[in-house]
N, C-alpha and C positions, 0 to 999 in steps of 0.2 A: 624654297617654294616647291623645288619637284618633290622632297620628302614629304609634303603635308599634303601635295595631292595624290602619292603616294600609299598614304595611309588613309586619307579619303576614300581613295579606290577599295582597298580592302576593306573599309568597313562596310559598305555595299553589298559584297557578297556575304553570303552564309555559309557556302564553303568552298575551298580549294579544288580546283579541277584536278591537281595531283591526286595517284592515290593514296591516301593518308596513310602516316607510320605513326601518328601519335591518338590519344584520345582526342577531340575538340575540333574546331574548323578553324580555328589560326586567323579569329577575328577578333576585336576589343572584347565584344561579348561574350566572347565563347574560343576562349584561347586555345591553343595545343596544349597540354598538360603534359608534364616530364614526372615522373618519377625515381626512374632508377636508372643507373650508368650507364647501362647498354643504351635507351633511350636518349640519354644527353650523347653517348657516341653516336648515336644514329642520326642527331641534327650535326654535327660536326661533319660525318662523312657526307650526307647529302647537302650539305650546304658547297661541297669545295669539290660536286659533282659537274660537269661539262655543260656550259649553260647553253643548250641548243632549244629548249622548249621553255615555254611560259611557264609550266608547272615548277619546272625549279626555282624559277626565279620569285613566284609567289612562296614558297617556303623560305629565302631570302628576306621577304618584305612581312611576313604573318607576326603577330604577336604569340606570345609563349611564356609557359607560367609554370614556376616549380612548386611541386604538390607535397616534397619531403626533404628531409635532405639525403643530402647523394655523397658515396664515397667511391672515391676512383681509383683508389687501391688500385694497382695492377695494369691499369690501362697507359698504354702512350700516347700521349695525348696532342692531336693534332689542331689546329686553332680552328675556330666559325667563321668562314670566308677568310680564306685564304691568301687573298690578292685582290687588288685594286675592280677587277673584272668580276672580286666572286664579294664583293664587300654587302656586309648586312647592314640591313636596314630599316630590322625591325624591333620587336620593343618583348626586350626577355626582363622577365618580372619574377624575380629570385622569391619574393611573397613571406619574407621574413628568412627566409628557408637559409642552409647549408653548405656547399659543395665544398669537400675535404680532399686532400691528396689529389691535387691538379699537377700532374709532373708530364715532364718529357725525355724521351732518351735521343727519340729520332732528331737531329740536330737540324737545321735550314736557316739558309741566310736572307730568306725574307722575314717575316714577321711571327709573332709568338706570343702567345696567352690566351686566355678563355676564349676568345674572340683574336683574331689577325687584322682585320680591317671591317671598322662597323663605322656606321655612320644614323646608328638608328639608337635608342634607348636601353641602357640597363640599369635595375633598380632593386635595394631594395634586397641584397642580396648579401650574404661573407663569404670569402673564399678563403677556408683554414687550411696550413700547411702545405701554402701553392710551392713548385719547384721547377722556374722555368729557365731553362737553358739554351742560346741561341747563338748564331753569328751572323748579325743582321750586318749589308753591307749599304754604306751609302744613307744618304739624311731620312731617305722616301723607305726604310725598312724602322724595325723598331722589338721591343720586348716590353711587356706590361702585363703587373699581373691581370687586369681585367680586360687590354685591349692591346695589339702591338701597334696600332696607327689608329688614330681619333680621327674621324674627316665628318664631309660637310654635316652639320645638323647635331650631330653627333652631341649623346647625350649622357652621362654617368652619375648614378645620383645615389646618395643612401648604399653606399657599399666599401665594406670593409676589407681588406686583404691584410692575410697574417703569412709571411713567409718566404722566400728566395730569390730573387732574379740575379741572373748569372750572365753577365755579356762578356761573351769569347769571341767576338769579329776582332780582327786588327784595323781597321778602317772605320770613322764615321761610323759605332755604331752607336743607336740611341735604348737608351732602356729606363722604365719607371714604376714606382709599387703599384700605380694604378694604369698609365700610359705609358710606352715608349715615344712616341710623338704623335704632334696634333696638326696635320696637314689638311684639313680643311677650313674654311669661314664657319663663323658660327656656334665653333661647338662651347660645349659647358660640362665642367666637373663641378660637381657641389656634392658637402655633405657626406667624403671619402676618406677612410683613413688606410693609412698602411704601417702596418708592423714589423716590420725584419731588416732584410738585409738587399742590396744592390753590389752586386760585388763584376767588379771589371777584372779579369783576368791577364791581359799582356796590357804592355803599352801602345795608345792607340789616339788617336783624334776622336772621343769620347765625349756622348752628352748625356748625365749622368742625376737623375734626380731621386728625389721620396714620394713623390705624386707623377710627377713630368719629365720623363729625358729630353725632348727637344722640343720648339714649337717653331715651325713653317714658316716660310714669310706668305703662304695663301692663309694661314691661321688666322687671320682678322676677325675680330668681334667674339676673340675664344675670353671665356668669365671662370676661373677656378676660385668657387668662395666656400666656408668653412670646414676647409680640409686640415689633416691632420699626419704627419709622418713621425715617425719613430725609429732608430737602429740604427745600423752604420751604412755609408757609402762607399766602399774600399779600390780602391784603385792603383796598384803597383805603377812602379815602374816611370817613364818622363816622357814627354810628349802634349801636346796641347790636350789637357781634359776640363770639360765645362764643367760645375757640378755642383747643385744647389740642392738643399733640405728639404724645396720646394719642386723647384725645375731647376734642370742643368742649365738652360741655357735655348736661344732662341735667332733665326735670321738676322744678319745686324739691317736690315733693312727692316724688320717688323718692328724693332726696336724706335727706329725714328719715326715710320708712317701709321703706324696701330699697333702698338706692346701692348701686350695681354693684361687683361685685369682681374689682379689678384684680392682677395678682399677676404678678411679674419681667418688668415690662415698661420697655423699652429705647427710648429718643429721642435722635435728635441732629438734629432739626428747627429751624430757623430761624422766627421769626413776623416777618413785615412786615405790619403792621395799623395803621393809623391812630387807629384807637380801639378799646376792648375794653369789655366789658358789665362796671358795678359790683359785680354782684349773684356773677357767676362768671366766674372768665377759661377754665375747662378743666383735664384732668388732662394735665400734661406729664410722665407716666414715671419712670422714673431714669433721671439723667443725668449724666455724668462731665465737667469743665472742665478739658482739658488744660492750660490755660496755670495754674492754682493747683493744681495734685495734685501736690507734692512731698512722698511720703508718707518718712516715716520708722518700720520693722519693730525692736519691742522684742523678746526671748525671754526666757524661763527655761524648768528642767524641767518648769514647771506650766501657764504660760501665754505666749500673747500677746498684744504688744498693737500698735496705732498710734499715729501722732502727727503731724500736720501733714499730714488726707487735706482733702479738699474733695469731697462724694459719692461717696465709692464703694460701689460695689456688690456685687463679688464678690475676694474674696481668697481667692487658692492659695497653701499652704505644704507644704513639701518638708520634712520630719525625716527622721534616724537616730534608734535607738533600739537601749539595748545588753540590753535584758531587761523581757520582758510585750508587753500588746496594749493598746497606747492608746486610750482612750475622750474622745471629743475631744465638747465642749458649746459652742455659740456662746453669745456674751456681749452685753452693749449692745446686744440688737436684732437681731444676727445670726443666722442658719440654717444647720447643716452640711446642705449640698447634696450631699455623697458622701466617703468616703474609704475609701481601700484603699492597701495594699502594693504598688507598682510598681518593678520595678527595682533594688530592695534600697533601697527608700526608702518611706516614710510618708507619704500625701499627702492632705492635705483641703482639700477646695473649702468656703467660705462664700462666702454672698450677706445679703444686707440689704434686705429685702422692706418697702417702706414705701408708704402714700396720700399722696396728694400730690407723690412721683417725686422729692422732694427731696436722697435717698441719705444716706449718714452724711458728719454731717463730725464732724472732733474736732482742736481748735488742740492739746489736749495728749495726753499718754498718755492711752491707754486699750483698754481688754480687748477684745478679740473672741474669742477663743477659749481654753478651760481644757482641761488635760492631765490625765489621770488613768491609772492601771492601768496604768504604765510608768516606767521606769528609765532613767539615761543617757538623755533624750530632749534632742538638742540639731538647732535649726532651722538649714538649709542655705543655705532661699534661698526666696522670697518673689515672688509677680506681683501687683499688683493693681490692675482693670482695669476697664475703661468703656469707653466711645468718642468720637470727638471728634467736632468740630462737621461735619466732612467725611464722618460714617459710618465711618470707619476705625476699629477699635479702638485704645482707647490701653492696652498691656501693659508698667506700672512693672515692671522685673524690680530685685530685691536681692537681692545675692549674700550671703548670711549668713557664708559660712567660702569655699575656695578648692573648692569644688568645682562641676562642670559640673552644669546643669540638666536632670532626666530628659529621657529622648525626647519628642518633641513631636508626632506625627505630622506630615507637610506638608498634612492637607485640612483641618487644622486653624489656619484662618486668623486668628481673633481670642485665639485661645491659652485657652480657655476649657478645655480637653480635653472639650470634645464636639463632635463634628461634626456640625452641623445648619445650619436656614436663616437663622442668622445669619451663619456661613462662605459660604452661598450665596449671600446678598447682597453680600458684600465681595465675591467672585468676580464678580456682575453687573457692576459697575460697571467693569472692567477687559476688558470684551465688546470683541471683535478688537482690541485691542491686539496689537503685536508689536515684535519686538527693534528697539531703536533711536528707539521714540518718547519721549518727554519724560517718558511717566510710566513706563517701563518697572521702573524700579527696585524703581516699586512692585507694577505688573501682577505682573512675574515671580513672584509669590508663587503666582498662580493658573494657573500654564503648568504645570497636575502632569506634562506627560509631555515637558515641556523639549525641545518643539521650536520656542520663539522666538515664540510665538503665542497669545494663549489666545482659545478659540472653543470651539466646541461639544461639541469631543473630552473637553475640562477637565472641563466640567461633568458630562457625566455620567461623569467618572469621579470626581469629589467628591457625588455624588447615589448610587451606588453605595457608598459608603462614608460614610453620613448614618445618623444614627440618627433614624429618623422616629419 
């Protein structure tokens, strides 16, 4: 509640009684505009400036909006609200935009990442090539590439991290590709992927995740839905460490009065850990094991079913239909995620939303999906998908009858028919490749304007065609 009237209050104004360091008045309408490094350091340093007057404290709470993208080459880089006293709270809008080479040298055992403690909105945004380093001490510190401590309201949405996080505390620390921990009510990650690595350096009482190092027992009513993690989580050494693909791990009191809800979230993260804590290992996602997912698709006019999946997560099927409008009901656990009429075919998306990241398996037949309100319904052809240990998705396609499988779009890279930042990760990983290297066979997926390359032209023209 104080955040909404919060940002009530500044929409009010037309501008800040500070004197301005950026273009804009740091309101919904007419945001701060960032362009270039110095400018993102200069909201960094005055945000974790001594808050004795109103002025700063409105640059805390203003909206802010990147105009380009930004490389940080060179800078050391110190978090946006630094501590619990200097926490943001206001709503930075990456705008499609960029920010490359986010590193740190200077080392501190509170908190770390583009932001240290926010509690207000970011969107919307990639952060390539981050490289953060830290030695957070105790549950209330943290490392993440986008945030080191999530608190109340707290919002992250639409944003990609490609790159490092490093935790060197010996004690309780937490670190995460997008959070180190989520210490307030309220908050929500959606819509985030992360790329690399979490690497823990000594042995330590560690909460160790791909999205999430730890969540709070004040976390209540925190929602992470269709996230994505990728790479390893390393951790030497013995001693109790939490550590999930997901989230490491969480209060065991949030655990029984309000655990967090996790919903279609996606891993194909590696753990190298020497030992892991009795009590909780972490939420590792759903996840798909290419090497045992030899599925086999049953049909009739009423239903379908599987047999012999190992986790899967989302199945697409293709019908004709010779008379009516089919009313399609997931079965065993299943969810219709969308269907419509494409291309003189019948198409419905299911997915298999489960705790624990486990996915479905089934050694024999069995139903996922019931037909009703239609006649002559006879199935085509069958995908269904997950991804492998490498990030790549794995798309079983079965041909049902002899017919060719609807259009596909090309920015539609794990074949899921939506274009979003999971297409744009698989796209990441294939950065300046060009014709003639070793993985090109694979890159080429993501050269959409097939000039032998893929770079920066690619992505936004797969970001452009994203359904955010």
């Amino acid at each position: 509640m104080a955040f909404a009237v919060t940002l009530l209050l500044a929409l009010s104004v037309t501008a800040l009684a500070a004197d301005p360091k950026f273009q804009g008045s740091g309101t919904s309408e007419a945001p701060y505009l960032i362009s270039t490094a110095g400018e993102l350091k200069e909201l960094s340093d005055t945000s974790n400036l001594a808050r004795t007057t109103q002025e700063l404290r409105d640059y805390a709470e203003a909206w802010y909006e990147l105009t380009d993208d930004i490389d940080m080459t060179g800078y050391d880089w110190w978090p946006i609200g630094e501590s619990g006293l200097k926490i943001f709270t206001g709503d930075f809008n990456g705008a499609g935009h960029a920010i490359s080479n986010l590193a740190n040298t200077t080392i501190n055992s509170g908190v770390n990442g583009l932001f240290g403690w926010m509690g207000g909105r970011v969107h919307d945004l990639t952060l390539q090539n981050v490289n953060f380093k830290g030695s957070p001490v105790g549950t209330a510190a943290g490392i993440g590439g986008v945030a080191g401590v999530l608190h109340t309201n707290g919002v992250i949405e639409n944003v990609n991290v490609v790159g490092t996080i490093t935790l060197l505390g010996t004690y309780s620390g937490n670190s995460g590709g997008i959070v180190g921990g989520v210490l307030g009510p309220n908050a929500r990650i959606s819509k985030c992927n992360f790329v690399g690595d979490v690497v823990g350096i000594v042995s330590a009482t560690d909460f160790m995740g791909g999205i999430i190092g730890y969540v709070g027992q004040s976390a209540t009513g925190l929602t992470v839905e269709n996230c994505f993690s990728s790479g390893t989580i390393t951790r030497p050494g013995t001693g109790l460490g939490y550590i999930g693909k997901i989230a490491g791990g969480w209060d065991t009191s949030a655990i029984v009065n309000n655990p967090p809800a996790f919903s279609f979230c996606y891993s194909s993260m590696t753990k190298d850990a020497a030992a892991y804590g009795d009590l909780w290992q972490g939420y590792d996602g759903i996840e798909l094991d290419s090497a045992n997912l030899q599925p086999v698709v049953w049909y009739s006019e009423t239903r379908i079913s599987v047999e012999n999946v190992n986790r899967l997560a989302v199945a697409t099927v293709w019908l004709t239909v010779e008379e009516g409008t089919p009313l399609f009901i997931g079965k065993n656990g299943f969810e219709v995620l969308d269907s419509e009429f494409v291309d003189g075919f019948w198409r419905v998306i299911l997915y298999y939303p489960v705790a624990g990241g486990k996915g479905f398996t089934s050694i024999q037949k069995k139903e996922i999906v019931s037909i009703s309100g239609a006649k002559g319904v006879v199935a085509v052809a069958a995908r269904l998908s997950g991804y492998a240990q490498d990030g790549t998705a794995i798309d079983f396609d079965v041909n049902l009858a002899e017919v060719e499988l609807p259009f596909v779009p090309n920015y539609n890279l794990n074949g899921d028919d939506i274009i979003d930042q999971l297409d744009l990760v698989i796209a990441l990983r294939y950065y300046m490749a060009e014709e003639g290297d070793a993985n090109w066979n694979q890159a080429k997926a993501a050269d959409f304007n097939n000039d032998g390359k893929v770079n920066l032209v690619d992505f936004i023209m797969l970001l452009q065609h994203m359904e955010w």
